[in-house]
N, C-alpha and C positions, 0 to 999 in steps of 0.2 A: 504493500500500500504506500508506503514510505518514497519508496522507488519509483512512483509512478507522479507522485505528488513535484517529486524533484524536477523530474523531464517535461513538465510541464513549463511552456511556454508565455509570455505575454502575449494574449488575443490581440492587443491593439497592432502591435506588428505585421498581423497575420492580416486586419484590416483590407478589407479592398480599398476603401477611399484612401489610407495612410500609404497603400503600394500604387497607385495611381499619383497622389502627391510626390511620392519619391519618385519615380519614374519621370515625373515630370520635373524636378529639382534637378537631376543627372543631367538629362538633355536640354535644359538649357542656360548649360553653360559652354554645351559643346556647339549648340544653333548658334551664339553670340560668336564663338571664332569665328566659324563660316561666313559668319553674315555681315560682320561690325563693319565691313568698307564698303558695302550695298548700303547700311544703314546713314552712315555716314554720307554718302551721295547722296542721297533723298534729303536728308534734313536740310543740307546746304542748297540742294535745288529749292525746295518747299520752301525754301524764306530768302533766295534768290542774294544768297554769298557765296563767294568764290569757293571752288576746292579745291585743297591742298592736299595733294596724294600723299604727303608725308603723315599728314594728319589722319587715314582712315580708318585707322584703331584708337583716335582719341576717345577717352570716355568708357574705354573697351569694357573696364576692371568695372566700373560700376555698372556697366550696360548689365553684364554678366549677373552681378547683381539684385537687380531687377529683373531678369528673365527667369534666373531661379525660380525666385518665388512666384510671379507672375504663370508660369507655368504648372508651379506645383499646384497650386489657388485654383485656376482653371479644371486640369484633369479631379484634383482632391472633391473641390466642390461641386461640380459633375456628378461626380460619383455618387457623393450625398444629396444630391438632390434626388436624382434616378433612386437610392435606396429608401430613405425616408419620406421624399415626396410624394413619390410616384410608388412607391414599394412592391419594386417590378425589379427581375433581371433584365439585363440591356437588352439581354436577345426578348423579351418580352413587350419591351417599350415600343408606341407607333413612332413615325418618324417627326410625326406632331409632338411629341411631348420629350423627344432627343433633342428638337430643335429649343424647346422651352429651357430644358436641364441647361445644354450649351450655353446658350445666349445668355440665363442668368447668370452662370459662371464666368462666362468674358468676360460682362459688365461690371462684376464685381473687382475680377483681378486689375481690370484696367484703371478703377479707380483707386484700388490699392498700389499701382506700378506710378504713379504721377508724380509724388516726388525725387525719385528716381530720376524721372524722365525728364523733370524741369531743370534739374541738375547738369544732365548728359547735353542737354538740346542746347543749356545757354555758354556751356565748357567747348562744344565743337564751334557753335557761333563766334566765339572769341569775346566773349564779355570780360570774364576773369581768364587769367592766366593758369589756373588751377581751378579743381571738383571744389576744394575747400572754402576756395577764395569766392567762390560763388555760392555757396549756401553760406558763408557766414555773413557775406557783401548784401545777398539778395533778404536774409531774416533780419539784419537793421532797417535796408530800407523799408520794409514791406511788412515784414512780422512773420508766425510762421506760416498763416494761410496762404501766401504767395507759390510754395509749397503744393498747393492742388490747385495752382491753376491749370486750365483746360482737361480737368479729371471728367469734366461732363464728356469730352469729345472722346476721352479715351473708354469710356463707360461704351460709347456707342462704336469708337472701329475695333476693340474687344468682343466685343456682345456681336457685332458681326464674325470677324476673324474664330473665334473659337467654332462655332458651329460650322466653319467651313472644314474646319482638320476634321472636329466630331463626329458629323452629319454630313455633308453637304459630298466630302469623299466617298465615304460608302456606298453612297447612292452612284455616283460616278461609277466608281471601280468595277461596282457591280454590273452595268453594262461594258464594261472591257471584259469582265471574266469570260463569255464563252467565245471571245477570238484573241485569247491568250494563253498559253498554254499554262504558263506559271502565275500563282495567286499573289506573291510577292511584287513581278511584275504589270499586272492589273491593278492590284494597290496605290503600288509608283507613280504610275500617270495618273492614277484619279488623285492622287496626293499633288501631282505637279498641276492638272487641269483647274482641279478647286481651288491651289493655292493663287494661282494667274486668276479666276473670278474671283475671288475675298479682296485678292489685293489692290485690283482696279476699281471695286465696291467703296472700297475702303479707304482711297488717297484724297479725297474730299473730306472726311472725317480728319485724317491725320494731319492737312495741313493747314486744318482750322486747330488742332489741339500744338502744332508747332509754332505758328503767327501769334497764339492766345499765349504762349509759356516763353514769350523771348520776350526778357525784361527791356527790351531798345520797343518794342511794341506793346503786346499784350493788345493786341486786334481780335476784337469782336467778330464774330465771323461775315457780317456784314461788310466789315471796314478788311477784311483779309478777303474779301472778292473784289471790292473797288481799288483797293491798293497794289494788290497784286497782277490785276487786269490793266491798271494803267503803265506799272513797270510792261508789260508785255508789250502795248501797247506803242510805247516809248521804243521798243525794241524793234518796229517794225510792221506790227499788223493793226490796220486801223479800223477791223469791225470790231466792235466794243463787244460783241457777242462772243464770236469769233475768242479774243482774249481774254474772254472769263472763261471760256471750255479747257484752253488752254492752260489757264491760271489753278483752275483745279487741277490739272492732272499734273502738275509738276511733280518730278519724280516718281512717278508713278509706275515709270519703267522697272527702275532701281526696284522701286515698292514690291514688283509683280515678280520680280526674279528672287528677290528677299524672301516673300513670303512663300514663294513655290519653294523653294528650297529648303527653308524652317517646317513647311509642311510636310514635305516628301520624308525628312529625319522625324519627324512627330510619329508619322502615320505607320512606316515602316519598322521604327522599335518598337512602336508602344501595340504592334498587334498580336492580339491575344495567339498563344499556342493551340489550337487545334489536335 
């Protein structure tokens, strides 16, 4: 009896949600290597500064940071939602209430990832010379709510973004499966096809959450389509339409190769063994 009491386990480890959390803490810190000079191009495009290819791992160390948990928060709280929400196994859930679980999950991590991200966004911008010298520069002037600015916009390209690795691939993959021979490979492209639609969804969200979190700015999303439009504009194209279409989609290339890629390593570790 003694014996058996000993080889017992902590449950919580065993946790699905806690091995989903981990699984997603693991992976991304290895998505931020891969990705940190994609990322790094988009921000600079998206607030329209120069880039400096020595710079495309500034920020890296705390990007990493912030993805960790951002990731863990995501899959963790997924999981818990699907178990206690919904109190359903995944394979039991419609794709209606996958997409509910996901989206509240993104939204949550994304507004727990914002000061993070106002840190990294205003460090590559060139405001302060250092991560430090910018959260200690940015909390005198401003106090610490400065800290969650543009958490709304990150609430919403989260809450999009996660359900496209979750949901939105599965659904893909699954019409690659029967003109593919291997299930890994069908995966893959519905990993890279969903991650290229999240990410073209989703560059209008994010260069309203980078304009709103640059202490030289801090634009409203209103004032980051006429400002932005007019830089374009200046640059050459005189339909005011025209360079608002444009004005949103900056970086958005970067954006779509970032995010296919962070989804392709999402989808392909984190799928269950059969």
């Amino acid at each position: 009896m003694s014996s058996e009491v000993k080889n017992e386990r902590p449950s919580f480890f065993y946790d699905e949600s806690f091995k989903q959390a981990s699984k997603g803490a693991a992976l991304g810190s290895g998505i931020v290597t891969v990705v940190a000079p994609l990322l790094y191009m988009k921000n600079m495009l998206q607030t329209k500064q120069p880039i400096i290819p020595s710079h495309c791992y500034r920020g890296a160390p705390l990007m990493a940071l912030n993805v960790v948990p951002q990731t863990a928060i995501t899959l963790g709280t997924n999981s818990l939602i699907k178990r206690y929400f919904f109190k359903k196994k995944s394979d039991e859930l419609t794709n209606s209430e996958k997409l509910i679980a996901a989206t509240a999950a993104g939204s949550i991590a994304g507004v727990a990832s914002a000061p993070c991200e106002f840190v990294v966004q205003n460090y590559q911008n060139g405001w302060k010379n250092s991560m430090s010298q910018v959260a200690k520069c940015a909390l005198k002037k401003n106090g610490p709510s400065v800290f969650m600015r543009g958490s709304s916009f990150l609430a919403v390209r989260e809450g999009i973004y996660a359900p496209g690795y979750l949901v939105l691939t599965e659904i893909i993959s699954d019409l690659f499966k029967p003109h593919m021979k291997s299930e890994y490979a069908a995966d893959g492209a519905g990993a890279v096809v969903a991650g290229a639609v999240v990410g073209a969804i989703t560059s209008p969200p994010d260069i309203f959450r980078a304009n709103k979190q640059m202490m030289d700015s801090n634009w409203t999303a209103k004032e980051t389509v006429n400002n932005l439009a007019i830089k374009v504009m200046q640059a050459g194209d005189k339909s005011k339409n025209k360079a608002v279409v444009i004005a949103m989609m900056s970086g958005a290339t970067a954006r779509i190769a970032a995010v296919s890629v962070a989804n392709f390593i999402l989808v392909v570790f984190t799928k269950d063994k059969k």
